[in-house]
C-alpha positions in Angstrom: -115.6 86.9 10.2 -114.6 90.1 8.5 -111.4 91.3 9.5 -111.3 94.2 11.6 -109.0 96.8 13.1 -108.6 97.5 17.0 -106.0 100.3 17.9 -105.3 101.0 21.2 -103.9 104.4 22.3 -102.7 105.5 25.6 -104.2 109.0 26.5 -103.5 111.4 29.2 -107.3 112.5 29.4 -109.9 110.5 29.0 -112.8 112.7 28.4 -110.7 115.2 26.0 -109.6 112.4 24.3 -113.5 111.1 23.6 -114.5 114.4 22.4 -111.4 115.2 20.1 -112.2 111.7 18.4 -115.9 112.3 17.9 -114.8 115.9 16.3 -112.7 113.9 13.5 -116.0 111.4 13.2 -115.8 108.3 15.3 -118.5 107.3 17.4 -118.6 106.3 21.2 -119.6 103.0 21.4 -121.1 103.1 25.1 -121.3 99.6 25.8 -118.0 98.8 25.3 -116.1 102.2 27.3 -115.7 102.9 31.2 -114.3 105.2 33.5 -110.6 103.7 31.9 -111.4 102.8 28.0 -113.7 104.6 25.4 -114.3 102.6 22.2 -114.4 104.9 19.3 -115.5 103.5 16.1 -114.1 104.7 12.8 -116.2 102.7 10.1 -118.0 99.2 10.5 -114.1 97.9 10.5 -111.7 100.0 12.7 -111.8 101.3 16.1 -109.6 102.8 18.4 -109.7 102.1 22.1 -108.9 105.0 23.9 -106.8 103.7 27.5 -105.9 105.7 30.4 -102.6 105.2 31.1 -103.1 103.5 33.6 -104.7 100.9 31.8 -103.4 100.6 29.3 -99.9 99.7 31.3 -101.9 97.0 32.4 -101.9 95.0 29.4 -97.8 96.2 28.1 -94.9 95.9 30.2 -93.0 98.7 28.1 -93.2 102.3 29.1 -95.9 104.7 27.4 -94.4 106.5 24.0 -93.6 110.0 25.2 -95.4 112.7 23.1 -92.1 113.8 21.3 -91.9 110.0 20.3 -92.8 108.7 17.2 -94.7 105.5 17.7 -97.2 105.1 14.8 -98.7 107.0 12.0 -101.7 106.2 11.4 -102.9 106.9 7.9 -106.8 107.6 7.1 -108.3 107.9 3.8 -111.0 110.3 3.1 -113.1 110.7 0.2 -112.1 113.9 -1.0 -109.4 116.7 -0.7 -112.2 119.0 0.8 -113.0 115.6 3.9 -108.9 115.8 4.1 -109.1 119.3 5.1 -112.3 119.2 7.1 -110.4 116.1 9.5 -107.4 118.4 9.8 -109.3 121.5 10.9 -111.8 119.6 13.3 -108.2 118.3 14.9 -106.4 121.6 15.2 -109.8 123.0 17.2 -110.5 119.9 19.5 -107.1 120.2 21.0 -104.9 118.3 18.3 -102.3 120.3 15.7 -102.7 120.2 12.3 -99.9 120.0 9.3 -97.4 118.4 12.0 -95.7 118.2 8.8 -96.3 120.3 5.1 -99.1 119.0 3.2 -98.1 116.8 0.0 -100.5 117.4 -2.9 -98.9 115.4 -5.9 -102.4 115.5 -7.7 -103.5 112.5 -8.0 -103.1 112.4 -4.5 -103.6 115.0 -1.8 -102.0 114.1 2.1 -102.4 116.2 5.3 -101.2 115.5 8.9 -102.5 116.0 12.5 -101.5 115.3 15.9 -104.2 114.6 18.5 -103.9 115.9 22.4 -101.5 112.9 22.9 -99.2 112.9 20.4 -100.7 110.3 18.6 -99.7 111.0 13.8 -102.7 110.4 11.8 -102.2 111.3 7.8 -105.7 111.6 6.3 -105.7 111.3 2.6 -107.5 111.2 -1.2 -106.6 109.2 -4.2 -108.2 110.1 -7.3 -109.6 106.9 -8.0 -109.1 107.6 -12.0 -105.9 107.7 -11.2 -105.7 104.7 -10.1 -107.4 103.0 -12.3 -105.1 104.7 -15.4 -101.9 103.2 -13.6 -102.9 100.0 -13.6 -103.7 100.4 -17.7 
């Protein structure tokens, strides 16, 4: 079986949660979301299970990270500074914030930040893949 990626994320609002994570380019997977869960799929390999609260407090006994709480930061790689921009600005209009931090562009690699509604860091990214490839020479 490959290995795969599940992430579930407490939200506050269901349905402006769904739409904020289709703007950054996951899909709904219908089958598998209700009235308390949406499954949002990233790639083939990584999803993230949006939970009401409610829900989700069903399956932890520990309060719900506050939004002024770091809990997780959630690192995405793009394939190109112009896709790392793109993610950022999709966030900042869907209801997210963008540059929750300043943007680190060392040139070989190029890192922005978002927020969505929830709180919730995510650091999309590019590597130069040449670059890469030279370090390891």
């Amino acid at each position: 079986m490959t290995k795969m990626i599940f992430l579930n994320l407490p939200v506050k609002d269901l349905a402006a949660a769904t739409r904020f994570y289709e703007a950054i380019g996951c899909k709904k997977n219908e089958q598998f979301s209700t009235d308390q869960v949406a499954m949002m799929a990233w790639s083939d390999t990584i999803t993230f299970h949006l939970l009401t609260h409610d829900y989700f407090a069903s399956f932890s006994a520990k309060p719900i990270a506050a939004a002024n709480v770091s809990e997780v930061l959630i690192a995405l790689s793009r394939a190109s500074r112009q896709e790392v921009d793109a993610i950022c600005e999709a966030a900042a209009i869907t209801g997210g914030k963008a540059d929750v931090r300043p943007p680190q562009d060392m040139g070989f690699m190029y890192l922005r930040s978002f927020e969505d509604p929830d709180g919730h860091v995510f650091e999309p990214m590019w590597m130069d893949p040449a670059a890469i490839a030279n370090q390891s020479d």
